[in-house]
C-alpha positions as CSV (number, residue, x, y, z in Angstrom):
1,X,55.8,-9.8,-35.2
2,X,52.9,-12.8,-34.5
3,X,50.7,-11.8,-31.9
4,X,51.9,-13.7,-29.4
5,X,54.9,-11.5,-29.3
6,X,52.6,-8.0,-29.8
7,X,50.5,-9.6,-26.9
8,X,53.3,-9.8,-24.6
9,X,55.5,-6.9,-25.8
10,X,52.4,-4.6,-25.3
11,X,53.0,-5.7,-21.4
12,X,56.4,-5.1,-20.9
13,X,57.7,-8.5,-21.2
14,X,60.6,-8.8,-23.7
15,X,61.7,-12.2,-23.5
16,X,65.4,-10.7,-24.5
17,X,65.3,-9.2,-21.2
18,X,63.5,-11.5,-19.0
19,X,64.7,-14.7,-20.2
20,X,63.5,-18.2,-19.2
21,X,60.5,-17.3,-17.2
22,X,58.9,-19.6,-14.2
23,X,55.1,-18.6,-13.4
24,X,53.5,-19.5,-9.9
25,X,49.3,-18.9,-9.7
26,X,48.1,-18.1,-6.2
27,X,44.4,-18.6,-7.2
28,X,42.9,-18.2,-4.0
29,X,44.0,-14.5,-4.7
30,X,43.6,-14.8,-8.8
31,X,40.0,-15.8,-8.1
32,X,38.8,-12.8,-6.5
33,X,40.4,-10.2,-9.1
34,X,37.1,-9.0,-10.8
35,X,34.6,-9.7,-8.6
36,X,33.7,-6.4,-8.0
37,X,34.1,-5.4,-11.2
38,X,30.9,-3.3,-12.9
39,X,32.5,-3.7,-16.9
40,X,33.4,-6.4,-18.9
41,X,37.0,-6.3,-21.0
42,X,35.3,-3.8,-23.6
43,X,34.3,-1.4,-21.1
44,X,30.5,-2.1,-21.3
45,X,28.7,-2.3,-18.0
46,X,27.3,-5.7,-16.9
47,X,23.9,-6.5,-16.1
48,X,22.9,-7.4,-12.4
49,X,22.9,-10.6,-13.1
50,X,26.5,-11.0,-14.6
51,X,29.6,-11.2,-13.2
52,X,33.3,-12.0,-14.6
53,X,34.8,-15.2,-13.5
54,X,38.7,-15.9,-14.2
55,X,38.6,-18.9,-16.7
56,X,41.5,-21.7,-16.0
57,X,42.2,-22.7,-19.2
58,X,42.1,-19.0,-20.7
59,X,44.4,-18.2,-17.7
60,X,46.6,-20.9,-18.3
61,X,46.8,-20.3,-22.6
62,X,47.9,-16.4,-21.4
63,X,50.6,-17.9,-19.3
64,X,52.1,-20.1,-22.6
65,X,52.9,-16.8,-24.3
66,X,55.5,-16.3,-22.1
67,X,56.1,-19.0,-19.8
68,X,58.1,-22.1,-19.8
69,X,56.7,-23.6,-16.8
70,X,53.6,-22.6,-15.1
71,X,52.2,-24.2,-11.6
72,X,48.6,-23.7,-10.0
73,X,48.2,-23.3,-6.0
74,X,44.7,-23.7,-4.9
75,X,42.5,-24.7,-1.5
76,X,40.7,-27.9,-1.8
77,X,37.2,-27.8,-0.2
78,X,35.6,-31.7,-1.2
79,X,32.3,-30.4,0.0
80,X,32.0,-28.3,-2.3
81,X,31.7,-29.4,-6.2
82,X,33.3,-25.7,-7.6
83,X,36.4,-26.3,-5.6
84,X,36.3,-29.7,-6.7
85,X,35.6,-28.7,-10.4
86,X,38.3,-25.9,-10.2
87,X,41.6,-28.2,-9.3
88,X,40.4,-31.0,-11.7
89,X,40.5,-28.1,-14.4
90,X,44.2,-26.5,-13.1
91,X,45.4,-30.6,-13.5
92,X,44.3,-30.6,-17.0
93,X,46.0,-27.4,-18.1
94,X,49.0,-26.8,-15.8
95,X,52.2,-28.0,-15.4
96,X,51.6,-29.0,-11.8
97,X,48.7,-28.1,-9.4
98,X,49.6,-28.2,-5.5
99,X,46.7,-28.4,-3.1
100,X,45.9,-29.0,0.3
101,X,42.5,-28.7,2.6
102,X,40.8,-25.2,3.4
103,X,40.7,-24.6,6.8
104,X,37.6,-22.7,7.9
105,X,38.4,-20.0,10.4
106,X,35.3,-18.8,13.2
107,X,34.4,-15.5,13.2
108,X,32.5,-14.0,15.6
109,X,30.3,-10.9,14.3
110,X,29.4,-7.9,15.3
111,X,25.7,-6.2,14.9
112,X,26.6,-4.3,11.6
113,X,28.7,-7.5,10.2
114,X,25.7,-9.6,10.8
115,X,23.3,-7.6,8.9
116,X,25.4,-7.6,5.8
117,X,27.0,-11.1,5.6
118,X,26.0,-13.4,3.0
119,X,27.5,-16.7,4.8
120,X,25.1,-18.8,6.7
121,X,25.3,-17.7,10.3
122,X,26.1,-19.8,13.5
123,X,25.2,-19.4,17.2
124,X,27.2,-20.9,20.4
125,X,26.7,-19.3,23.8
126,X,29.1,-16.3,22.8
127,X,27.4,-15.2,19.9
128,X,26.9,-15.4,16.2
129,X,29.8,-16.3,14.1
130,X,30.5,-17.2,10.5
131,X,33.1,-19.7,9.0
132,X,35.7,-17.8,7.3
133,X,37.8,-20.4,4.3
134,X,41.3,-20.3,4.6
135,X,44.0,-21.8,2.7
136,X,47.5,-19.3,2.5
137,X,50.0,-20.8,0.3
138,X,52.9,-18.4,0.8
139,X,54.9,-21.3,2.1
140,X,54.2,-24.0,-0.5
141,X,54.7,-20.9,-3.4
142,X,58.1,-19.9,-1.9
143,X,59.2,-23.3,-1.6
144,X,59.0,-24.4,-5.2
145,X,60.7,-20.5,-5.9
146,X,63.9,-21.1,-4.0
147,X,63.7,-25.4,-5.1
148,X,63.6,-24.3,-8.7
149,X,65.9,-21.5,-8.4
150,X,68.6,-22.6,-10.7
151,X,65.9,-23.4,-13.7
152,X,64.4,-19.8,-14.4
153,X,65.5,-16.5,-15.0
154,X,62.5,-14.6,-13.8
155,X,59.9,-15.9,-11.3
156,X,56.5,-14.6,-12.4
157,X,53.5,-14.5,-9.5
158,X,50.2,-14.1,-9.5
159,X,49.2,-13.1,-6.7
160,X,48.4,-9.3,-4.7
161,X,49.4,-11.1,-1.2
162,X,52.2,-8.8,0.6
163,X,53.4,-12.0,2.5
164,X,55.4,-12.8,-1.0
165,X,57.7,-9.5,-0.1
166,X,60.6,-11.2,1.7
167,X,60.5,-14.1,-0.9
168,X,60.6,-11.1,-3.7
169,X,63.3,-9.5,-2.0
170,X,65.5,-12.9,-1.3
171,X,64.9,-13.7,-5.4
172,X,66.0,-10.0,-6.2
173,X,69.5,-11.1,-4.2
174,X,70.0,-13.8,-6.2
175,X,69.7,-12.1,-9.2
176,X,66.4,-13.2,-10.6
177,X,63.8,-11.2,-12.2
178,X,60.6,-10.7,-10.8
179,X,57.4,-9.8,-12.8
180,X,53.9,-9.6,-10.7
181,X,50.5,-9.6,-11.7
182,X,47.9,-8.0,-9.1
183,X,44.8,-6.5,-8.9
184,X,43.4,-3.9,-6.2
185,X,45.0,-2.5,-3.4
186,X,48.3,-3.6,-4.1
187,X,51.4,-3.0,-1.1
188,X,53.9,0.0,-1.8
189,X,56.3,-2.9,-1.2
190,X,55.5,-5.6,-2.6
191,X,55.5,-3.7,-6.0
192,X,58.5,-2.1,-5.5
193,X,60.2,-5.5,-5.3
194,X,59.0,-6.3,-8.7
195,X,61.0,-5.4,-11.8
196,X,57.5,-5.1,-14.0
197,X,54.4,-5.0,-12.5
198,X,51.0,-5.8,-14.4
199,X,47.5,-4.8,-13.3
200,X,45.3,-7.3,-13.8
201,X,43.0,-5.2,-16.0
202,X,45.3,-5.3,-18.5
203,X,44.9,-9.0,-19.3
204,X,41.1,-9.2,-18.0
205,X,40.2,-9.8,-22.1
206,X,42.6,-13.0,-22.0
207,X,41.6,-14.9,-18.8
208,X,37.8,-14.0,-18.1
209,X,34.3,-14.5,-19.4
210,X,30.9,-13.6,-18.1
211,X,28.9,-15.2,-16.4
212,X,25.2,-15.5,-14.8
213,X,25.2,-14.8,-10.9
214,X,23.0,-17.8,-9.1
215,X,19.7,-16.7,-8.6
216,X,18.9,-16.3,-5.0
């Protein structure tokens, strides 16, 4: 056994069982896995000034283990350079990156809100408000699931979003396998639909690295 196949056997996925396997990134919810994290992959506290970031091309290497196809679903923001830098990286190392503008949502904030936001705050004549980025891509994801149907065994998300339940449960119909890996709070539901479900710090050695918080 290489390790490739101790790397992906330690997580469940027997490729005699799960056969050819499709992967679909919701990065919008990938990106946010360790940010509250306190250790790095080796269980060693970080300093103050470090935090984990989700590497893209580490992130897509992982996926090769297992995956025979493996696509990248991201918000575009072109005013800011990360987003910018972020799909120009997925383009380089996935099969096929879908994007489409953030929208940024108002939201109006309470007294105890406004003292602990870190977004820049805005004033109209009702109040102080904040603009919240959103970019869902439950639609786009469940699209490609069902327009690729006949070309994978198992359909393999990233993603902790409950809105992918009723495409899990229509897959699980039609006799496709379902592996899912999330991170946090995950929905009763949404794992239930799975047939292997992987927590995210189980792989955080394969798709992260540290990195220096900006300095304020």
């Amino acid at each position: 056994m290489d390790l490739r196949e101790f790397k992906i056997n330690n997580l469940g996925i027997d490729k005699n069982n799960f056969g050819k396997i499709y992967s679909f990134v919701d990065f919008g919810n990938v990106n946010y896995w360790y940010e509250r994290d306190e250790r790095d992959w080796e269980g060693s506290l970080l300093s103050k000034d470090q935090k984990l970031v989700v590497d893209i091309e580490k992130l897509a290497n992982f996926i090769d283990l297992f995956s025979e196809h493996k696509r990248f679903y991201f918000g575009l923001d072109p005013k800011k350079k990360k987003s910018i830098k972020i799909i120009s990286k997925a383009r380089k190392y996935f099969d096929k990156t879908i994007t489409k503008p953030i929208q940024k949502i108002k939201h109006y904030l309470d007294s105890a809100e406004e003292k602990t936001t870190t977004r820049f705050i805005n004033q109209d004549k009702q109040g102080k408000y904040i603009f919240i980025p959103k970019c869902n891509f439950d639609t786009e994801i469940s699209i490609d699931a069902v327009r690729f149907l006949e070309k994978y065994d198992t359909f393999c998300l990233f993603s902790s979003d409950a809105d992918f339940v009723y495409l899990l449960e229509f897959l699980k119909h039609r006799n496709k396998k379902v592996i899912l890996f999330s991170a946090g709070y995950v929905s009763y539901q949404l794992k239930r639909k799975a047939n292997l479900n992987i927590n995210a710090q189980k792989i955080k050695k394969d798709i992260v690295f540290k990195k220096q918080k900006p300095r304020l």
